[in-house]
N, C-alpha and C positions, 0 to 999 in steps of 0.2 A: 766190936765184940770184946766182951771184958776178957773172955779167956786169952784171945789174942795179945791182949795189955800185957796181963799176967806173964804170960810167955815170956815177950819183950823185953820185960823188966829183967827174970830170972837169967834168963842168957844175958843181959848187961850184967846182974850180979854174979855170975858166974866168969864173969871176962872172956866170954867166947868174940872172935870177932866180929865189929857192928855188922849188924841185920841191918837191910830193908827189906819193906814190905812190895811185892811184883804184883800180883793180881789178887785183888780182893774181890768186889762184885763184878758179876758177868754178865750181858745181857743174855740173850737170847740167841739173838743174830752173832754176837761172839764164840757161843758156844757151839752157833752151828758151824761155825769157818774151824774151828777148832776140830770137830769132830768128822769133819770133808777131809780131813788130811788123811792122802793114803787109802781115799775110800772114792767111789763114784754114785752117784744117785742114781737107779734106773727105777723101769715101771712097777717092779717086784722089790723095791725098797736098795738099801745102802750094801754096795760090794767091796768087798778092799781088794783094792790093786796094788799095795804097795806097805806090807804089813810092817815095813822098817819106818814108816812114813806116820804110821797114827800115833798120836798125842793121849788120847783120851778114849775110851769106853764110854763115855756120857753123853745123850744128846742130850738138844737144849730140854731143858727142864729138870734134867736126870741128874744135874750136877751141882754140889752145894753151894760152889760160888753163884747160883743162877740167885739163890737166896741168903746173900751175904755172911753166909754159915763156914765158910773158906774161904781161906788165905794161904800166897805163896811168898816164900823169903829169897832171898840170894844173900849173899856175904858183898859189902862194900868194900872195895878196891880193885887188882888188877885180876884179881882173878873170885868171879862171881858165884862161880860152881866150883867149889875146888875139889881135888878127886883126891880127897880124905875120908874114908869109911869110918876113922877114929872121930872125926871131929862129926859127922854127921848123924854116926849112934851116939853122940852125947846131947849133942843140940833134940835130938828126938828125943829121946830118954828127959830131956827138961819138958819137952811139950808134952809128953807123956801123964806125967808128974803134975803137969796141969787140968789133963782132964781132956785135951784133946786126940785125937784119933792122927795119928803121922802116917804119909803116906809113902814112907820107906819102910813100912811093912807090908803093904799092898802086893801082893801075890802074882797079879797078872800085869800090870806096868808100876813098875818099883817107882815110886816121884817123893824123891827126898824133899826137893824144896816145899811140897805140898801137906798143909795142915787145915784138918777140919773139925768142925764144933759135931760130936758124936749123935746130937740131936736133930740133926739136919734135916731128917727125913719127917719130922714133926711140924719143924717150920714149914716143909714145903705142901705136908698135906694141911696147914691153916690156913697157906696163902689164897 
């Protein structure tokens, strides 16, 4: 995804500490192990039993990594998430700035490391 490059790039030109890339395309079957967390299947569809436990609001299909539209970062070295609010509104604020959608402005589960392509929802209805 070029917007992803773009990113990349500007967080290295800005000297934030190196990025990797966690999760980019998701299958399916990922998404659904993802979206079981905290939750149980019955005959009347998905309940949660453990709302400290869910990851994600998305089942499969619902979610842009299904259609390689998202991407998640950590920070390389000892500490991958680090619990700096300074450093993670400015790494947002660069993706921003690029055009994609951060998901430390996300409302109902806040997921800083999480970035998507605003168009997602276009890719997923051509697929």
């Amino acid at each position: 995804m070029a917007l992803c490059r773009e990113f990349l790039a500007d967080c290295e030109a800005r000297m934030f500490p190196p990025l990797r890339l966690t999760h980019t395309l998701r299958s399916m079957a990922e998404q659904l192990h993802l979206y079981a967390k905290g939750r149980k299947q019955t005959e009347d569809g998905w309940v949660v039993v453990d709302k400290n436990a869910i990851v994600t609001r998305a089942k499969p299909g619902d979610s842009p990594h299904n259609y390689g539209a998202a991407f998640d970062i950590c920070f390389l070295g000892r500490y991958p998430y680090p619990d700096d609010d300074q450093l993670w509104e400015a790494v947002g604020q660069t993706g921003e700035m690029v055009g994609l959608v951060w998901g430390g402005r996300f409302k109902s589960i806040v997921d800083k490391p999480h970035w998507e392509n605003p168009m997602w929802r276009t890719m997923r209805d051509k697929a």
